[in-house]
PADRENKE-644954 format. One record per residue (C-alpha): residue number from 1; x, y, z. Coordinates in steps of 0.02 Angstrom, whole numbers, always signed. Each point is the difference from the previous one (the first is absolute). Layout:
N
> NUM_X_Y_Z
...
END
This chain:
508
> 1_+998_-635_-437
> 2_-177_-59_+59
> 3_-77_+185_+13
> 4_+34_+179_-32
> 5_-113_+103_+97
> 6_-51_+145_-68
> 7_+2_+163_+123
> 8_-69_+162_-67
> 9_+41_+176_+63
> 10_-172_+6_+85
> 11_+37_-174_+87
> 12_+121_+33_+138
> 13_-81_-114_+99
> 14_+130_-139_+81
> 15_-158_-119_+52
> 16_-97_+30_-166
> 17_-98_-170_-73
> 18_+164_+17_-134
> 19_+120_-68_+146
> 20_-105_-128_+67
> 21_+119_-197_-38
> 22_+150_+131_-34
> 23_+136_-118_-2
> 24_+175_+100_+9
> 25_+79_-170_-97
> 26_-119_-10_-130
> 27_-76_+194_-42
> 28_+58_+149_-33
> 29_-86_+191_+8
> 30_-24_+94_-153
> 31_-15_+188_-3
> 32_+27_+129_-119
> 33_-11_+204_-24
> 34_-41_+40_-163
> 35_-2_+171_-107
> 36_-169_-52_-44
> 37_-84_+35_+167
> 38_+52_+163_+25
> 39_-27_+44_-201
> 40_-167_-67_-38
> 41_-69_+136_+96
> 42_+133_+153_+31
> 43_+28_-54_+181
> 44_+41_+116_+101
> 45_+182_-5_+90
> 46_-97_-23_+178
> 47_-61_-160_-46
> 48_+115_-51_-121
> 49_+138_+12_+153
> 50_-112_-66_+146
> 51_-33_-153_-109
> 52_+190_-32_-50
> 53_+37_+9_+170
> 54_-103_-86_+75
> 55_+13_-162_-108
> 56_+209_+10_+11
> 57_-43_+14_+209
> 58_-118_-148_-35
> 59_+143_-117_-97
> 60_+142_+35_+122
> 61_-113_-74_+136
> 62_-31_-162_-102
> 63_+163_-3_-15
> 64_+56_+9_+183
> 65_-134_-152_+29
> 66_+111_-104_-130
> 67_-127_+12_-147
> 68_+71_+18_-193
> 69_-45_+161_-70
> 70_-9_+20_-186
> 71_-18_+192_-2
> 72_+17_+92_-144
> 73_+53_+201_+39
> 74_-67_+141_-110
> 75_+181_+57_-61
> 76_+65_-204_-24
> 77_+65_-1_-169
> 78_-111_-142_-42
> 79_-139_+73_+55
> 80_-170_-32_-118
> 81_-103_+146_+16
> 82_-158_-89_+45
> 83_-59_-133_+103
> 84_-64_-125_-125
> 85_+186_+20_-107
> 86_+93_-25_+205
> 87_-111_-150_+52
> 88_+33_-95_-170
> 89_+194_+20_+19
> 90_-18_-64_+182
> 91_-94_-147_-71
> 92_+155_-48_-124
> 93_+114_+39_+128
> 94_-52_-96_+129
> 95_-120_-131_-81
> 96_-124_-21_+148
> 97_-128_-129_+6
> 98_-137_+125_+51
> 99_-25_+199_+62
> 100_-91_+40_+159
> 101_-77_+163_+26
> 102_-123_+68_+110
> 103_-142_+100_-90
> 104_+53_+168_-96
> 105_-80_+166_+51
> 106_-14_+70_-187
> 107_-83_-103_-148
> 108_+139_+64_-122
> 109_+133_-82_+100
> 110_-87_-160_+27
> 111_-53_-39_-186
> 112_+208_+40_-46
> 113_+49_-119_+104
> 114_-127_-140_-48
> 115_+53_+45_-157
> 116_+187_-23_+5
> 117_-25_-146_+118
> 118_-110_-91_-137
> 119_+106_+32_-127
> 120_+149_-78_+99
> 121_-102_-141_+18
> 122_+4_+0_+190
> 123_-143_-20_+129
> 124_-41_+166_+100
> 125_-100_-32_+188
> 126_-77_+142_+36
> 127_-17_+13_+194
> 128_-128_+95_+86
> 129_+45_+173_+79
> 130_-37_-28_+200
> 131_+47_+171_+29
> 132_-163_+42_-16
> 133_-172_-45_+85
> 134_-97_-60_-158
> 135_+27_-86_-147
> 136_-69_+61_-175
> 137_-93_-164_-4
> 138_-73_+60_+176
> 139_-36_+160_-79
> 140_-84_-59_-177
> 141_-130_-111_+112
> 142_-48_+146_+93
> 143_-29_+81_-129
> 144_-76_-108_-111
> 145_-201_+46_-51
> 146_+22_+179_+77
> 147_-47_+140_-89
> 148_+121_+123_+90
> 149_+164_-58_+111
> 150_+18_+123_+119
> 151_+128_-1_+116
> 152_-102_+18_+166
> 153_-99_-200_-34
> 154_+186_-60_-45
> 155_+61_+87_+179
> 156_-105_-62_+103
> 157_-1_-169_-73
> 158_+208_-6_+33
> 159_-49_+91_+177
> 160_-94_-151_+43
> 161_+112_-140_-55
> 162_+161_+68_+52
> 163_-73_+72_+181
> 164_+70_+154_-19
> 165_-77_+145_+116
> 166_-138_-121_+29
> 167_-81_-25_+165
> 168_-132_-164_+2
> 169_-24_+8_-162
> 170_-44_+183_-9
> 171_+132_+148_-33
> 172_+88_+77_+99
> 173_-99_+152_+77
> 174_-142_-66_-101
> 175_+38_+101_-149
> 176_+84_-60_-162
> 177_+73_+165_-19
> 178_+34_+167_+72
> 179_+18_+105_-142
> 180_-103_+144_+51
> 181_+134_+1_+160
> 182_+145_-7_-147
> 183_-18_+157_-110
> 184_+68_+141_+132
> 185_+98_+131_-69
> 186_+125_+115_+88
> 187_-63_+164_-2
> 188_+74_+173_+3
> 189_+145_-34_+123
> 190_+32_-175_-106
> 191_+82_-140_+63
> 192_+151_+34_+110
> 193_+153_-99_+26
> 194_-26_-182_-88
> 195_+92_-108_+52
> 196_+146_-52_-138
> 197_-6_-159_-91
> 198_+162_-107_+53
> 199_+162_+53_-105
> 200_+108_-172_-107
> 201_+146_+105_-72
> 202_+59_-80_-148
> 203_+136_-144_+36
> 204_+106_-75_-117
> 205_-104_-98_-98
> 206_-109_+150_-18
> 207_+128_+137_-38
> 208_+48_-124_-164
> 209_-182_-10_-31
> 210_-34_+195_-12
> 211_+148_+29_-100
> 212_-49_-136_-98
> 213_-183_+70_-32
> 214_+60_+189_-27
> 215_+160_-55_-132
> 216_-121_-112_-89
> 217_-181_+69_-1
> 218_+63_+193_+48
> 219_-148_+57_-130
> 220_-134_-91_+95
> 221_-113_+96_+103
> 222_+46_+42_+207
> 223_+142_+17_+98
> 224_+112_-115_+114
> 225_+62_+141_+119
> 226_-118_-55_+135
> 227_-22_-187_-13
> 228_-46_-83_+169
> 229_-112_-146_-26
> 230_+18_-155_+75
> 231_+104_-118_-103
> 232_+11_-160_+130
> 233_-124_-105_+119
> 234_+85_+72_+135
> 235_-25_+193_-56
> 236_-174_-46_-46
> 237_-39_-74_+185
> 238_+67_+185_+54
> 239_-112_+88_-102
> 240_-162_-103_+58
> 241_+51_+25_+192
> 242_+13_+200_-39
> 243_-158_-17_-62
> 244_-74_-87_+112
> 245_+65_+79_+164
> 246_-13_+179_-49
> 247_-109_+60_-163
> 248_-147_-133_+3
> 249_-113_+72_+154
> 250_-20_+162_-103
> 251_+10_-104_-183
> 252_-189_-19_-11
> 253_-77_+182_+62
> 254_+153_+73_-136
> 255_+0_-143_-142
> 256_-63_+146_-129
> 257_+64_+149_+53
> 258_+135_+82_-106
> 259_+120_+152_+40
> 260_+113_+64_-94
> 261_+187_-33_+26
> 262_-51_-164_+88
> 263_+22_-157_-97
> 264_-29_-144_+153
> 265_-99_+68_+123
> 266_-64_-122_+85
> 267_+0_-144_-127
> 268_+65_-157_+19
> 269_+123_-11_-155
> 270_-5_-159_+13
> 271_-49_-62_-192
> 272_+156_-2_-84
> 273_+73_-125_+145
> 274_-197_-123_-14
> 275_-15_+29_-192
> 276_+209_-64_-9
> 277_-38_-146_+127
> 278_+127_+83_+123
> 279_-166_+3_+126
> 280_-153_-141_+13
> 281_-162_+74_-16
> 282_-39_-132_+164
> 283_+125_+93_+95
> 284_-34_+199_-32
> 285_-184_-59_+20
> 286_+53_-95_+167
> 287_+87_+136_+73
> 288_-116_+129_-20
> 289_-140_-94_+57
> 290_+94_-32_+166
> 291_+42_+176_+3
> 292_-183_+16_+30
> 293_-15_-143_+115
> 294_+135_+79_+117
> 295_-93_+179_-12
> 296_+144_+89_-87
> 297_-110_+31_-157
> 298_-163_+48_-11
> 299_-114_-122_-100
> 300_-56_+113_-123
> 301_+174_+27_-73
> 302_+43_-166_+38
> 303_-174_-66_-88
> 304_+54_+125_-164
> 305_+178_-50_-1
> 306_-69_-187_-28
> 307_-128_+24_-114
> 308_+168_+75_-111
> 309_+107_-172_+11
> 310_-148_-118_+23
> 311_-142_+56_-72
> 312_+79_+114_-170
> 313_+155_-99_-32
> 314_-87_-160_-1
> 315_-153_+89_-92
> 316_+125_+85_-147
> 317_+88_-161_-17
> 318_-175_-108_-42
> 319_-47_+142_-108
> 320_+162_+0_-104
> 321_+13_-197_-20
> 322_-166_-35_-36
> 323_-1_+153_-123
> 324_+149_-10_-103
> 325_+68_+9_-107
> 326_-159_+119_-77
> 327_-12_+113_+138
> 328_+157_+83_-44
> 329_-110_+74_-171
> 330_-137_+55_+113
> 331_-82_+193_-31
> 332_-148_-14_+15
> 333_-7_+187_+30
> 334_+77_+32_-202
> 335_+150_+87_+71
> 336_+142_+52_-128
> 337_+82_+139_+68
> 338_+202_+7_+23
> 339_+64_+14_+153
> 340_+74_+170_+35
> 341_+186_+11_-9
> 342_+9_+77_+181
> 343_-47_-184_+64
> 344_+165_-26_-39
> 345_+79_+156_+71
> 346_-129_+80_+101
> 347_+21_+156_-59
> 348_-190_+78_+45
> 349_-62_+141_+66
> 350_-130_-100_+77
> 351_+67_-6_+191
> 352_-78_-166_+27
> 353_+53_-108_-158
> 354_+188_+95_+11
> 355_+1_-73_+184
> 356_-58_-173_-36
> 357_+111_-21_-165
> 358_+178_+83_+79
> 359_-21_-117_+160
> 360_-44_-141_-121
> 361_+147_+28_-95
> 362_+111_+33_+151
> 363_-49_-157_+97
> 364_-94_-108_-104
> 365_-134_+4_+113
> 366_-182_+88_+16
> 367_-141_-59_+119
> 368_-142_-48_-72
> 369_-118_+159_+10
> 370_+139_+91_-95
> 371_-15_-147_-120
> 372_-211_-7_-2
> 373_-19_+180_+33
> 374_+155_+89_-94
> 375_+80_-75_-120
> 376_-145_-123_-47
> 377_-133_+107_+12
> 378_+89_+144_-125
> 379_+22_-133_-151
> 380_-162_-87_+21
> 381_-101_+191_-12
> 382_+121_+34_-130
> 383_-34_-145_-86
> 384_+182_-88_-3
> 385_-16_-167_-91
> 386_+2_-123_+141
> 387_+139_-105_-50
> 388_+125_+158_-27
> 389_-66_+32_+180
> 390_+27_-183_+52
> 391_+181_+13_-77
> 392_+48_+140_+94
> 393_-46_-79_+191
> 394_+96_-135_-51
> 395_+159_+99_-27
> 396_+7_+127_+124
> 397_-66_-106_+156
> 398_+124_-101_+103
> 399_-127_-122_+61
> 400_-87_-11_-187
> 401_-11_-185_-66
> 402_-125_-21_-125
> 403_-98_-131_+97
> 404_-67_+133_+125
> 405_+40_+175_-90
> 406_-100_-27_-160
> 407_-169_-46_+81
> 408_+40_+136_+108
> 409_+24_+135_-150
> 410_-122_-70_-136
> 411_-140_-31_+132
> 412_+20_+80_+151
> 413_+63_+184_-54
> 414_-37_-18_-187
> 415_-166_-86_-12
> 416_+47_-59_-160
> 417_-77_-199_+55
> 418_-165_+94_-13
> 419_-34_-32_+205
> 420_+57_-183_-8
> 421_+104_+47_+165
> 422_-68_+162_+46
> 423_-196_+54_+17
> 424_+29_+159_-62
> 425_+118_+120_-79
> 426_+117_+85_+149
> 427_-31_+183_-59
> 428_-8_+152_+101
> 429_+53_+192_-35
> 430_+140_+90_+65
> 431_-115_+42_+175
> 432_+67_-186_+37
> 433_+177_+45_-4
> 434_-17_+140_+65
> 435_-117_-73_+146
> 436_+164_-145_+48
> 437_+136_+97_-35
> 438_+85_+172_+24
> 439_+58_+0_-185
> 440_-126_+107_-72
> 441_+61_+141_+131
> 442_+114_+130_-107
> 443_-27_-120_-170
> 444_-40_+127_-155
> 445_-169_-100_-7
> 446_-167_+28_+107
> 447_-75_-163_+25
> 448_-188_+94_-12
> 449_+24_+35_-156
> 450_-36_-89_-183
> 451_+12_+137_-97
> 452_+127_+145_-38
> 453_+197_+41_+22
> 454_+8_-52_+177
> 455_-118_-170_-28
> 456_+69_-163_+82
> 457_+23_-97_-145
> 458_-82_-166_+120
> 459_-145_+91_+9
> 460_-6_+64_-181
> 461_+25_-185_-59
> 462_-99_-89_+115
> 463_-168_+97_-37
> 464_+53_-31_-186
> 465_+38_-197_+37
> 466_-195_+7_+62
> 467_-68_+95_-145
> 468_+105_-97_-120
> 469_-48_-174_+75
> 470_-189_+47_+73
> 471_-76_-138_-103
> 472_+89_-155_+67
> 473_+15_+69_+159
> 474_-185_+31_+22
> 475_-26_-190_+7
> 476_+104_-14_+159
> 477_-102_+71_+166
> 478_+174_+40_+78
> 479_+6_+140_-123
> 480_-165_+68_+28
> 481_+43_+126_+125
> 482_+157_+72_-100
> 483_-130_-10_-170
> 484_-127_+119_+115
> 485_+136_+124_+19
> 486_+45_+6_-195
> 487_-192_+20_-38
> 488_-2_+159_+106
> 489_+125_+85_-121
> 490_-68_+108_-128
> 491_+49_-51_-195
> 492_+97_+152_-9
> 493_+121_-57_+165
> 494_+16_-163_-65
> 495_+63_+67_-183
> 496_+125_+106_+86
> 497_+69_-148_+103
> 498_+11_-103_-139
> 499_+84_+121_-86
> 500_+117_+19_+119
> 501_+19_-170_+32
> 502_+42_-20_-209
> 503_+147_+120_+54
> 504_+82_-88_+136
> 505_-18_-160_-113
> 506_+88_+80_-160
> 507_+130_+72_+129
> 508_+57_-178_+99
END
């Protein structure tokens, strides 16, 4: 054999770098599901199913083009356990003159297989991912001698050399961004009939692959009984034409806005099909950017649907490759708090966080104010440790791959990079919850309040978080406003909040 080209369950990608010279005489396809990617972190059965799936959809199709497949099911009696063990049998069993890979999404992965392909003795070509709009060398020279790398410089410079809502060299509507047009919420009457996401009941290959997940990893967090992800090219294309066609022209005015018993909304659920390489980033980004051009879609929710695939993909992905492998350590905050059981169960009497967690573990899917604003927000007032946090989003979310959910959790929602990504801590009170969402109406908890039986524990906790962290946050004017508002609470107010914060701590 002249190669063996390594595909990964995030690479289902038929015209990734890996394939390019893919001669069906000479090469073969490796793949493998292992125990270890669904065990390393307790995956949940969501993701551990969409991604068995998927990759089994993936092979059959090499197959039907006449490629060798080397795949290696989870329940085959020779089965490894782990990646590294499954490549280095595939090297003595088929004695290849080289692998071929295109570039992993998750350090971890990519130093296993260095490792086991060093050890064979065999050259590994590491191929650039095209899927995406940058490269992490692109990335490290822009941000090379800046102080902070904020996402909005790295936008616009990707805006400009891609063209992308760009009109002579100026953007489109000559704003980068709209997000004061993007943070509607729904209001009393909330937000009528949304239109359903497409429906992919399970075929054959799936059925095996849920009965699979719940015989083998029945104790792992979630529940199959309402899988309906897209598991082929072909389902994913379905999924991005629902999308565009009938929830993006009301995407950007509703992006934040929770209500209860809603899961989708108006989102795009698109990540789990980009993140497995189902979808191109260049073609979500190219449809909705004619949906704008034809006047379906208005530009502000075209303009923030964007910014999400070109701008904070492309900006997570620099971050995380140009970080590792010592962001995953980061706390810069000195968080070492567990994470409550009901993460796991969500079993709360908190309306909002029981919402978030049940549809999480339901669907294996959450959009991302329920992540920031819920879920996040909750450990990081708490004081979760980051990477207990971090290890969580990775298990539960369909669409999690390290590559894009860890700079997501540690810096983003956790702030535990100490504002490498983010200028500021994303804290806020109950009022905010209560402000984009109807969850606070009939929860046990008034939003108002810090203190007593009836306090909102976010609002107890995040007046603590500011008294607890006042020092290092007085050095960052974004604060200064929320810092005002602590200093006009008597010594006595604060004691009883941080009291009561002590409680809620002891009691997670």
């Amino acid at each position: 054999m002249r190669n063996l080209i390594l595909i990964l369950g995030d690479q289902l990608d038929e015209h990734a770098a890996a394939f390019d010279g893919f001669d069906p005489a000479q090469d073969a396809v490796w793949m493998a599901e292992v125990a270890e990617e669904a065990t390393h972190v307790p995956a949940a059965k969501q993701r551990i199913a969409l991604f068995l799936s998927a990759m089994r959809h993936f092979a059959a199709g090499l197959r039907e083009r006449g490629m060798v497949v080397r795949y290696t099911a989870l329940d085959a009696p020779d089965n490894r356990g782990t990646l590294a063990e499954a490549l280095r049998a595939a090297i003595a069993a088929a004695r290849p003159e080289a692998l071929v890979m295109t570039a992993p999404g998750d350090w971890r992965v990519l130093q296993a297989l260095r490792g086991a392909a060093h050890e064979a003795g065999v050259p590994l070509d590491i191929r650039d991912d095209r899927h995406f709009f940058s490269t992490v060398r692109d990335f490290a020279a822009h941000a090379a001698g800046r102080k902070q790398i904020r996402l909005e410089y790295w936008y616009r410079e990707l805006r400009r050399r891609t063209g992308v809502l760009m009109h002579n060299g100026e953007p489109a509507g000559g704003a980068w961004n709209f997000d004061a047009e993007n943070r509607g919420s729904f209001g009393p009457a909330g937000p009528g009939r949304v239109p359903a996401p497409p429906a992919f009941p399970p075929d054959a290959i799936t059925s095996a692959v849920i009965g699979l997940v719940n015989l083998r990893f029945a104790a792992h967090p979630g529940t199959l009984d309402s899988f309906n992800w897209p598991v082929t090219r072909a389902q994913a294309l379905l999924a991005l034409d629902a999308f565009i066609t009938q929830r993006l022209p009301l995407f950007g005015q509703y992006q934040d806005a929770m209500w209860q018993g809603e899961p989708f909304l108006y989102h795009a659920l698109l990540a789990s099909s980009l993140n497995l390489k189902l979808l191109s980033a260049h073609e979500v980004v190219a449809a909705a950017e004619a949906a704008y051009h034809a006047g379906h879609a208005p530009l502000a929710a075209v303009e923030g649907f964007i910014r999400q695939i070109l701008g904070w993909r492309e900006y997570v992905r620099g971050i995380y490759w140009t970080q590792m492998p010592g962001y995953l350590d980061g706390n810069a905050m000195q968080a070492g708090a567990a994470l409550p059981e009901f993460y796991w169960t969500g079993e709360t009497p908190m309306a909002c966080l029981r919402d978030a967690i049940t549809q999480t573990l339901r669907t294996g899917y959450a959009h991302h104010i329920q992540r920031l604003m819920v879920t996040g927000l909750y450990a990081l007032l708490l004081g979760v440790s980051p990477r207990a946090v971090h290890e969580w989003y990775l298990a539960v979310y369909v669409d999690a791959v390290e590559w894009v959910e860890l700079p997501n959790t540690l810096g983003m929602s956790q702030y535990a990079d100490g504002g490498l990504m983010a200028s500021k801590p994303y804290v806020a009170s109950g009022k905010y919850i209560q402000r984009m969402s109807n969850y606070c109406t009939g929860c046990r908890f008034n939003p108002a309040l810090a203190t007593g039986e009836t306090a909102c524990p976010f609002t107890t906790l995040y007046w603590d978080y500011l008294a607890r962290h006042e020092t290092v946050l007085r050095g960052n004017q974004r604060m200064a406003m929320q810092l005002r508002n602590l200093a006009r609470m008597s010594a006595t107010q604060v004691a009883g909040i941080r009291a009561q914060a002590a409680k809620l701590r002891g009691a997670a």
